[in-house]
C-alpha positions as CSV (number, residue, x, y, z in Angstrom):
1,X,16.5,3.4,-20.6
2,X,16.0,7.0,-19.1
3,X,18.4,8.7,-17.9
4,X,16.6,9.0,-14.8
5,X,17.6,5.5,-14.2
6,X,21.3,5.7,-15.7
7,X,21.6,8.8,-13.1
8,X,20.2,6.9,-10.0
9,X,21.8,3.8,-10.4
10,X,25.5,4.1,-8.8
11,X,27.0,1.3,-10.9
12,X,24.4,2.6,-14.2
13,X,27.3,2.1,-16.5
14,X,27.5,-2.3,-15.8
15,X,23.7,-1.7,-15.9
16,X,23.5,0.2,-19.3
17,X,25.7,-1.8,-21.3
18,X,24.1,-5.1,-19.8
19,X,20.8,-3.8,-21.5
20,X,21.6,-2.5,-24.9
21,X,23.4,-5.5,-25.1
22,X,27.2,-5.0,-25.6
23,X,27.5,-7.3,-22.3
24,X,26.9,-10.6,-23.5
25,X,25.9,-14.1,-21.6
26,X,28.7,-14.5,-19.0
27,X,30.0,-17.4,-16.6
28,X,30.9,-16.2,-13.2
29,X,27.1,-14.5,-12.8
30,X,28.2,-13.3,-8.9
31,X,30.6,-11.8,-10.3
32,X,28.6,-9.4,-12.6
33,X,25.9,-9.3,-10.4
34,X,27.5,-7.6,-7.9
35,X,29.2,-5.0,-10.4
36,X,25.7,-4.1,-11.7
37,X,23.8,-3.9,-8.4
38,X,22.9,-0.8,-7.6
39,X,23.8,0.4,-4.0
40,X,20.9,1.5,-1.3
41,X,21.4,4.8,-2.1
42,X,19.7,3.9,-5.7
43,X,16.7,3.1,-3.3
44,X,14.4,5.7,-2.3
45,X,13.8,6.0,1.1
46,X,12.4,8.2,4.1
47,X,11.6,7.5,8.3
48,X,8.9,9.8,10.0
49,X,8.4,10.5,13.5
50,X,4.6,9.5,13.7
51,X,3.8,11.7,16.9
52,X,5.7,15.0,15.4
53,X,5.8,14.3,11.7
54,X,9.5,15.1,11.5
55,X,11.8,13.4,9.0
56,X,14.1,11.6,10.5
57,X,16.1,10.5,6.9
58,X,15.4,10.6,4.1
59,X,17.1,9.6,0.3
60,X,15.3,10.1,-2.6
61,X,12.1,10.5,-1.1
62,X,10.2,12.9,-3.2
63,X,11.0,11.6,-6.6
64,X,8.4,10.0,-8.5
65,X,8.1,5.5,-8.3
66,X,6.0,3.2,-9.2
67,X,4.0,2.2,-6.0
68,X,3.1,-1.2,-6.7
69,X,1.1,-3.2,-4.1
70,X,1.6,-0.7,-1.3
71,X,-1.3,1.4,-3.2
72,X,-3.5,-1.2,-0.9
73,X,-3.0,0.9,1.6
74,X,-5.0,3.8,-0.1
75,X,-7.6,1.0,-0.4
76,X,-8.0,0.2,2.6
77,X,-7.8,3.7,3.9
78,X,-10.7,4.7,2.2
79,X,-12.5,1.2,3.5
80,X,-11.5,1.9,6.9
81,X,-13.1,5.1,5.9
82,X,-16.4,4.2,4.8
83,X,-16.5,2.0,8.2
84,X,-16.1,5.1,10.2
85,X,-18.7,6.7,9.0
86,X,-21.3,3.9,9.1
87,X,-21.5,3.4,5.4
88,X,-19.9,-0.3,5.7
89,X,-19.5,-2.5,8.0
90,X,-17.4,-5.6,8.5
91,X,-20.4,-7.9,7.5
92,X,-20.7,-5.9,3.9
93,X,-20.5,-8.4,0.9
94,X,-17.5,-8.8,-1.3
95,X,-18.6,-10.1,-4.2
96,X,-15.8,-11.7,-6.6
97,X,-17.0,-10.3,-10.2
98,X,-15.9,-11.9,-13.4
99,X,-14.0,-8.4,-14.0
100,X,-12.1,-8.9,-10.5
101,X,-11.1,-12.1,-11.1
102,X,-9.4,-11.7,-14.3
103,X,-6.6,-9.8,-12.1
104,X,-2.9,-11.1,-12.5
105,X,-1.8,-12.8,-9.4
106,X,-1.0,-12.4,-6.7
107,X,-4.3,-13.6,-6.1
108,X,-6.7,-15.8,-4.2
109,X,-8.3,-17.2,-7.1
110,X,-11.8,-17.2,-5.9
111,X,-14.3,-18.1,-8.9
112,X,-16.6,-15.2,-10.0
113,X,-19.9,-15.1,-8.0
114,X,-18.0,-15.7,-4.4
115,X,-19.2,-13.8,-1.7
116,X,-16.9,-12.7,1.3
117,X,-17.7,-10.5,4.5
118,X,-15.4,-7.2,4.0
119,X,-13.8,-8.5,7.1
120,X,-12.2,-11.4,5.3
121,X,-11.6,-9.5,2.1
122,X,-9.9,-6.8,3.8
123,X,-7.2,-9.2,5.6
124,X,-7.1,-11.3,2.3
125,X,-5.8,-8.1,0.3
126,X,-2.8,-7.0,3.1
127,X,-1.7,-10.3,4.1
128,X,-1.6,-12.3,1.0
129,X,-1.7,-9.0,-1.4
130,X,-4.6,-9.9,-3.5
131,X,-5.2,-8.0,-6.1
132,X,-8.2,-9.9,-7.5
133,X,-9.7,-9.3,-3.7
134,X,-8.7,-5.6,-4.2
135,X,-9.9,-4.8,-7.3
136,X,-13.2,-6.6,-5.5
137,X,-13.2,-4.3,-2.7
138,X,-12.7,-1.3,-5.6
139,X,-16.0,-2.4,-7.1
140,X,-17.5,-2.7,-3.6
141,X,-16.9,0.9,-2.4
142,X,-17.8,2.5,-6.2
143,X,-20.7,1.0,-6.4
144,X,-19.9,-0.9,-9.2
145,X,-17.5,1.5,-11.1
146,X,-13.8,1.1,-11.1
147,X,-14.2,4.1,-12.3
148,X,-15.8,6.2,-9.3
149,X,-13.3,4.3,-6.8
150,X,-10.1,5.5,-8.5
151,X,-11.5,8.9,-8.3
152,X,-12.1,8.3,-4.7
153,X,-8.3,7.3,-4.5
154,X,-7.3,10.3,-6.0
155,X,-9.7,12.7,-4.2
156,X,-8.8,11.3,-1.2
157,X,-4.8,11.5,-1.8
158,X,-5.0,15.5,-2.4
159,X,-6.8,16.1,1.1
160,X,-4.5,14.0,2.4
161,X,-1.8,16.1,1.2
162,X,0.0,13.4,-0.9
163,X,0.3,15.7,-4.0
164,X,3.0,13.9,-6.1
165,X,1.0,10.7,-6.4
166,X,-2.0,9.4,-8.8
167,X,-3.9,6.0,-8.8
168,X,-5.1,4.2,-11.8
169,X,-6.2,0.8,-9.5
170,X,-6.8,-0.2,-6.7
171,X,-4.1,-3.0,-6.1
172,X,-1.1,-1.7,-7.9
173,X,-1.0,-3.4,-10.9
174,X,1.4,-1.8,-13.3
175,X,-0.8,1.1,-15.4
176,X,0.4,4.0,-17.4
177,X,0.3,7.4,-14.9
178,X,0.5,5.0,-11.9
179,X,3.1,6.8,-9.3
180,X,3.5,7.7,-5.8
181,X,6.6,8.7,-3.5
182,X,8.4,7.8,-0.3
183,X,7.2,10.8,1.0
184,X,3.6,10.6,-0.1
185,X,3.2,6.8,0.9
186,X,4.3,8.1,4.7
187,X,2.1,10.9,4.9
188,X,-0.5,8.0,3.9
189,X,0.7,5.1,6.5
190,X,0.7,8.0,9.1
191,X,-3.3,9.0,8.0
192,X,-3.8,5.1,8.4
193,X,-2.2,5.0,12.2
194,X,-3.5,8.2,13.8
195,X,-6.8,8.0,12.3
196,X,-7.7,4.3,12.5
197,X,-5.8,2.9,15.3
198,X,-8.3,0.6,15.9
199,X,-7.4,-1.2,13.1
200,X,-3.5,-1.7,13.1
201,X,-4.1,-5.3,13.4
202,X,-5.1,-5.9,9.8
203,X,-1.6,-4.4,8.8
204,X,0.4,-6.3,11.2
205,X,-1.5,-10.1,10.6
206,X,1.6,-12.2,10.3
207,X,-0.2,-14.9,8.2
208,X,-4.1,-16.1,7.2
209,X,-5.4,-19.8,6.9
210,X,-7.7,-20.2,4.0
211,X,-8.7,-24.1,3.9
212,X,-5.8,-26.0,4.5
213,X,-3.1,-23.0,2.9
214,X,-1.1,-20.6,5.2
215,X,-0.5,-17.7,3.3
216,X,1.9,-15.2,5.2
217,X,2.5,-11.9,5.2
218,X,5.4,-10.8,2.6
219,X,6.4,-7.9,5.5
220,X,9.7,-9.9,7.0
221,X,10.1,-7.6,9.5
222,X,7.0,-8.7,11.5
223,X,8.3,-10.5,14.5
224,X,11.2,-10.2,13.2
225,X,12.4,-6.6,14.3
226,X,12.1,-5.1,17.6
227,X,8.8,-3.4,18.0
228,X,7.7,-3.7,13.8
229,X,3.6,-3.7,13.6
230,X,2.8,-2.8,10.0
231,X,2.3,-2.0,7.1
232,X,2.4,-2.8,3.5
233,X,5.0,-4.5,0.3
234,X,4.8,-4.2,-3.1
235,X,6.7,-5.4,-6.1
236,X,6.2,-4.8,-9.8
237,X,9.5,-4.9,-12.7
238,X,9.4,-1.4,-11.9
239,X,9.0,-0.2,-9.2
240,X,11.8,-3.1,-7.6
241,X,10.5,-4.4,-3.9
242,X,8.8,-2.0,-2.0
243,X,7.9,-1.9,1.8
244,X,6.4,0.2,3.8
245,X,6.3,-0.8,7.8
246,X,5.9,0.8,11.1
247,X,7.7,0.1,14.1
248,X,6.6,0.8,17.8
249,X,8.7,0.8,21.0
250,X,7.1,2.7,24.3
251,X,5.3,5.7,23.2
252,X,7.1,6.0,19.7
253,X,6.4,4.7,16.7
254,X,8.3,5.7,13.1
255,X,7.1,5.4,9.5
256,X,9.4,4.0,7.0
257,X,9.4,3.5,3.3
258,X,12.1,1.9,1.2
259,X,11.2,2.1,-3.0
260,X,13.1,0.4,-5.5
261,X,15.1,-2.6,-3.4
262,X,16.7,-5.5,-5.4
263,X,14.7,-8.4,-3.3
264,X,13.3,-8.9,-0.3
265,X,16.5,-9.2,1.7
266,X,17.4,-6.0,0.6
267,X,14.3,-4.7,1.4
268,X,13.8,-6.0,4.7
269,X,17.5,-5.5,5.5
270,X,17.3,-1.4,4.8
271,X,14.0,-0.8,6.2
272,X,15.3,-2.4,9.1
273,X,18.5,-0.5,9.2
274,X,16.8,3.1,8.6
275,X,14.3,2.1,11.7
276,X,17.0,1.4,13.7
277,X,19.1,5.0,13.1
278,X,15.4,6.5,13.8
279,X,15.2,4.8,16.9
280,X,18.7,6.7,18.0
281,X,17.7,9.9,16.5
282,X,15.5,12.6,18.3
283,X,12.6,14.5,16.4
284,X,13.4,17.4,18.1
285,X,16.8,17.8,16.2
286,X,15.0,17.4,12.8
287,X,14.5,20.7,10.8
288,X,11.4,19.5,8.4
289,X,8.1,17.6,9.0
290,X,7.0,14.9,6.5
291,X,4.8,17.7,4.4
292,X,7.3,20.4,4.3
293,X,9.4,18.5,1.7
294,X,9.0,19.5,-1.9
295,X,6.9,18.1,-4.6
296,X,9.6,16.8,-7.7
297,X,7.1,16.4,-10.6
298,X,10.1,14.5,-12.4
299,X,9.9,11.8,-14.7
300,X,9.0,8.3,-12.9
301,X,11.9,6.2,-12.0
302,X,11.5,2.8,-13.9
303,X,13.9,0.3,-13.0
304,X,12.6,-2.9,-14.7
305,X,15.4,-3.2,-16.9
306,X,18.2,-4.4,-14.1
307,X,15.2,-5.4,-11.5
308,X,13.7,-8.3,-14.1
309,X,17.1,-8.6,-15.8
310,X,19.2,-11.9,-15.7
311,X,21.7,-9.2,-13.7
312,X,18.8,-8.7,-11.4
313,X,17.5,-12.5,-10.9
314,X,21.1,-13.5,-10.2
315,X,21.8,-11.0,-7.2
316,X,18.9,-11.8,-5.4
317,X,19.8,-15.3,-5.5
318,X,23.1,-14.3,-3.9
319,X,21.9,-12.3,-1.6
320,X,19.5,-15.7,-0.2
321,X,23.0,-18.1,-0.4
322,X,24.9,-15.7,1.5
323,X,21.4,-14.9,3.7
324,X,21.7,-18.6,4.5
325,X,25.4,-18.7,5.3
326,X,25.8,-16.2,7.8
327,X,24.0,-17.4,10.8
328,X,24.3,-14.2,12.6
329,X,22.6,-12.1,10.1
330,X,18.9,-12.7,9.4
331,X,17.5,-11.3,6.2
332,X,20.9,-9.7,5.6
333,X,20.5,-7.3,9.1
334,X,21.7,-7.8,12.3
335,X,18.9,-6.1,14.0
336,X,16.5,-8.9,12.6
337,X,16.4,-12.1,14.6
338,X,14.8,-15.0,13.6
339,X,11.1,-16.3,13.5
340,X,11.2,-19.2,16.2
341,X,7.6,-20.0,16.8
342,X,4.7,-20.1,13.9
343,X,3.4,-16.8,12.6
344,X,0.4,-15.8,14.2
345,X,-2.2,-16.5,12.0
346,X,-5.8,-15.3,11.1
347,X,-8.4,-17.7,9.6
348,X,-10.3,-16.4,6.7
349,X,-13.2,-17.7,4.7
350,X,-15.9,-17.4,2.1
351,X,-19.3,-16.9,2.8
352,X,-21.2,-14.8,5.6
353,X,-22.4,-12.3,3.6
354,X,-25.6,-12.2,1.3
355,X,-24.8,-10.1,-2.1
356,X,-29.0,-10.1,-2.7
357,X,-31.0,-11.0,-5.0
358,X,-30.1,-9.0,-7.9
359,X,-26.4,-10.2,-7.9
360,X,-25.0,-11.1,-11.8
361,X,-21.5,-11.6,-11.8
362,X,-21.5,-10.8,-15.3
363,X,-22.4,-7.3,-15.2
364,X,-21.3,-6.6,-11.1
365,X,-24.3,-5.6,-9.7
366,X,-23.2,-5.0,-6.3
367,X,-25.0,-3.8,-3.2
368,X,-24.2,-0.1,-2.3
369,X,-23.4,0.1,1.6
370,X,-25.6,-2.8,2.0
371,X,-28.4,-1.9,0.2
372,X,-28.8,-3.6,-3.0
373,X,-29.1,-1.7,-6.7
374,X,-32.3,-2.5,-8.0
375,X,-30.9,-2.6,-11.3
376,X,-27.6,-1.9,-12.1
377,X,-26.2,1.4,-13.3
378,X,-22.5,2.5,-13.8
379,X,-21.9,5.2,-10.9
380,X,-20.7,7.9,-11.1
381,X,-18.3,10.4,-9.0
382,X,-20.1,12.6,-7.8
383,X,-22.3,9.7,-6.1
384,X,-19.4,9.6,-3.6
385,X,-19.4,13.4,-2.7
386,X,-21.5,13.6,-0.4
387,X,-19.8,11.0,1.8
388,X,-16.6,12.0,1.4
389,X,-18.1,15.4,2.3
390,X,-19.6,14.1,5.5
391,X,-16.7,12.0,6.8
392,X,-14.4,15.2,6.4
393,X,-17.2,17.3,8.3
394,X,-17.6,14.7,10.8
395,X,-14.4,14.2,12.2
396,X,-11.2,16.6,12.8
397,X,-9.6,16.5,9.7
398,X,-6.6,18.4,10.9
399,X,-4.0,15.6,12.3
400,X,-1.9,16.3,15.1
401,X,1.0,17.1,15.0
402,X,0.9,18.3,10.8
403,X,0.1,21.7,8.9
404,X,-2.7,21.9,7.0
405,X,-2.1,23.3,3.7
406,X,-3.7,25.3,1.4
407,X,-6.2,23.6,-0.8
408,X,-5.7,20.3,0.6
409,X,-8.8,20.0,2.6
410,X,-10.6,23.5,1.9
411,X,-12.4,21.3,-0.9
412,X,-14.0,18.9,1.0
413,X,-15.9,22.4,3.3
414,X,-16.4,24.8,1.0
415,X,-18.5,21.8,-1.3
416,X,-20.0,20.7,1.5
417,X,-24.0,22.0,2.0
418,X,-26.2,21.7,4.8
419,X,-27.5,18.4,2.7
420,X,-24.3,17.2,2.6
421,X,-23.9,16.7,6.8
422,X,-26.8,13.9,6.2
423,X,-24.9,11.0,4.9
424,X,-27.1,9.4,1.9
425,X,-26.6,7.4,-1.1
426,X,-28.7,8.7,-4.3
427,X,-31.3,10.3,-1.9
428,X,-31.3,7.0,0.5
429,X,-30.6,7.9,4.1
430,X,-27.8,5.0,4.6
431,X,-28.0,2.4,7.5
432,X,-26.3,2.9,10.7
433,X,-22.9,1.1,11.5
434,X,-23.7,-2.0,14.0
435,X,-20.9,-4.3,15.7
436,X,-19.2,-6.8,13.0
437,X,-19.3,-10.4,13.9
């Protein structure tokens, strides 16, 4: 265990001696389990004014976690990306590779060779947290190359000014370098709201009908909690249960992210708490916005050993008996309430969208913005530099309401040529956007 985690966790010591095993199998499990669990201010956590970028709180929130599935946000940022810019549209083919569907679940399970509008994929990945549909969407966007999309991630991430994190997939799957922060998955949930808000829907979709499955969303706090719209969970051994969410009510709307949670109560229960003390707290009293907070370049917290530990199973199966108990407490929070009508759901499908003649699932040919490889190639970075060039030129890449720093976007112009304004693909002038189905 690192002593990051010993440090971090309040009640470390129950915790330490639970895993080098001088605490051996026990009767009474509540008993223990509530010794070891760590308290919320183990968790990392941080609420940002959306309009003013102020932080409202914030605990931990520039040390180094393991992001798990909320890296789908950075996915589909850069696919809500490539829409703006005509590149993509919602008709573009998702083609389920033999690569993408060897994925660990969560999953959809689709058999390699299926073909999905992005439309579908897109609510398949943030509802039901696909990672076989992400790691799809991965291949979509890099033309193939896992490769070229992580670079995308990454690329994207510095402009973006989230410079304490680094992606090594596109779904969050646990892989070595893998990390983010609270901070840097606001700044990124913030990007996602001011630049796309077209698009909040797809991070707010209660649940999705696939044949005769509901799948719904793991976010509890959708209609659940006064004015919650968005966003994201994740969950790996590491990392603990991760949400990030957005909540809107009249013209503000806050930013939260809670890391490293012991279960979903927990999770839903703080974020929900931390929202609510934003709610009563004024920007203009805050002293820092979301960027002026310091980089910690610190070891990465790993909390697997109490999160996936008998210590750990056992708590979270308290917390749902005494969840179930208390009938004025929803999700262990009095400001949730509970769900009494069906999610709203969104039915998704295969098909509607042709991956051309050249597909092989074998080898992921895919088609590039819609216009299919004739013969496959692995790409390669700098066959994204021009776009990502263009959609930077094309639009104010200055938010409202944040500082630009240095280096974070000077990149993207001083690469960019004349050339570069002319969105292409590998010489091909690519097609314009049209409306999705």
């Amino acid at each position: 265990m690192s002593n990051a985690i010993v440090r971090r966790a309040t009640t470390g010591f129950s915790v330490l001696l639970l895993t080098i095993g001088l605490i051996g199998p026990f009767s009474g499990h509540a008993i223990a389990a509530d010794a070891a669990k760590p308290e919320p201010s183990s968790m990392a956590s941080i609420v940002v004014d959306l309009k003013s970028g102020k932080v409202l709180s914030a605990d931990h929130a520039t040390e180094r976690r393991y992001p798990a599935s909320t890296t789908k946000l950075m996915t589909a940022y850069l696919v809500l990306k490539a829409l703006h810019v005509g590149s993509v549209n919602m008709d573009t083919p998702v083609v389920m590779t033999r690569r993408a569907a060897m994925e660990a679940p969560s999953k959809m399970g689709f058999e390699p060779g299926s073909v999905m509008r992005l439309d579908n994929a897109l609510r398949m990945m943030l509802v039901k947290s696909a990672n076989d549909i992400a790691y799809a969407i991965g291949q979509t966007l890099g033309n193939g190359s896992m490769e070229t999309f992580v670079a995308m991630m990454n690329r994207t991430a510095g402009l973006l000014g989230m410079r304490d994190t680094t992606f090594v997939n596109p779904n969050g799957l646990p892989g070595e370098g893998q990390h983010s922060s609270a901070k840097d998955l606001a700044i990124l949930a913030m990007a996602i709201r001011k630049e796309f808000p077209g698009y909040l829907d797809y991070f707010g979709t209660e649940a999705i009908a696939y044949g005769n499955a509901v799948m719904k969303n793991g976010n509890k706090l959708l209609g659940r909690y006064d004015g919650a719209d968005g966003m994201k969970t994740g969950y790996i051994c590491a990392s603990g249960f991760n949400l990030v969410s957005s909540a809107t009510r009249g013209d503000r709307t806050l930013v939260a992210v809670v890391l490293g949670a012991n279960g979903t109560i927990e999770r839903e229960s703080r974020s929900a708490e931390i929202l609510e003390a934003g709610f009563k707290t004024d920007p203009a009293n805050a002293e820092k916005t979301v960027k002026q907070l310091p980089i910690d370049n610190g070891e990465t917290v790993d909390i697997s050993d109490y999160i996936c530990s008998r210590a750990g199973r056992t708590a979270r199966a308290n917390d749902r008996v005494e969840d179930r108990n208390d009938p004025d407490e929803v999700y262990g929070s009095p400001y949730l309430t509970e769900l009494k009508r069906a999610p709203k759901t969104v039915r998704v499908s295969l098909g509607g969208a042709a991956a051309g003649p050249n597909f092989d699932a074998g080898i992921t040919m895919i088609p590039s913005y819609g216009i299919p490889l004739p013969r496959w190639r692995p790409a390669q970075p700098q066959d994204h530099e021009n776009l990502l060039a263009a959609a930077m030129l094309r639009e104010s890449v200055d938010v409202p309401g944040q500082e630009a720093e240095a280096g974070d976007r000077g990149e993207a112009h001083d690469n960019a040529s004349g050339a570069d304004l002319e969105a292409t693909h590998n010489g091909i002038p690519l097609p314009r956007p049209r409306p999705s189905r």
